[in-house]
C-alpha positions, 0 to 999 in steps of 0.5 A: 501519504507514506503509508499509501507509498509503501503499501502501493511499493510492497504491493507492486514488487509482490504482484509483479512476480506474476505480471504487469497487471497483478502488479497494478491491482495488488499495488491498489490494493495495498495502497488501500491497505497502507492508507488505511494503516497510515490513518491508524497509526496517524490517529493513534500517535499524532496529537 
C-alpha cells in the first residue's frame, strides 16, 4: 500500500510536467512499479 502511494505520488508529480493525462498514465505506471518494489521489500524484510 505504501509503495503503490508513493510510486503513484512520484509518478503523477513526473507526468504532470507534460499534462493532466501523462500524469495519470505514468501515476499507474508507477503505482505498478511501487506494488512491485512494496512486495519485494515485503518478501524480502518481513518474516
Amino acid at each position: 500500500m505504501v509503495g503503490a502511494t508513493i510510486g503513484g505520488g512520484i509518478g503523477w508529480w513526473l507526468g504532470a510536467q507534460l499534462g493532466i493525462m501523462t500524469a495519470f498514465i505514468v501515476s499507474m505506471v508507477g503505482t505498478g512499479v511501487g506494488i512491485y518494489w512494496g512486495r519485494r521489500v515485503a518478501r524480502e524484510y518481513l518474516p
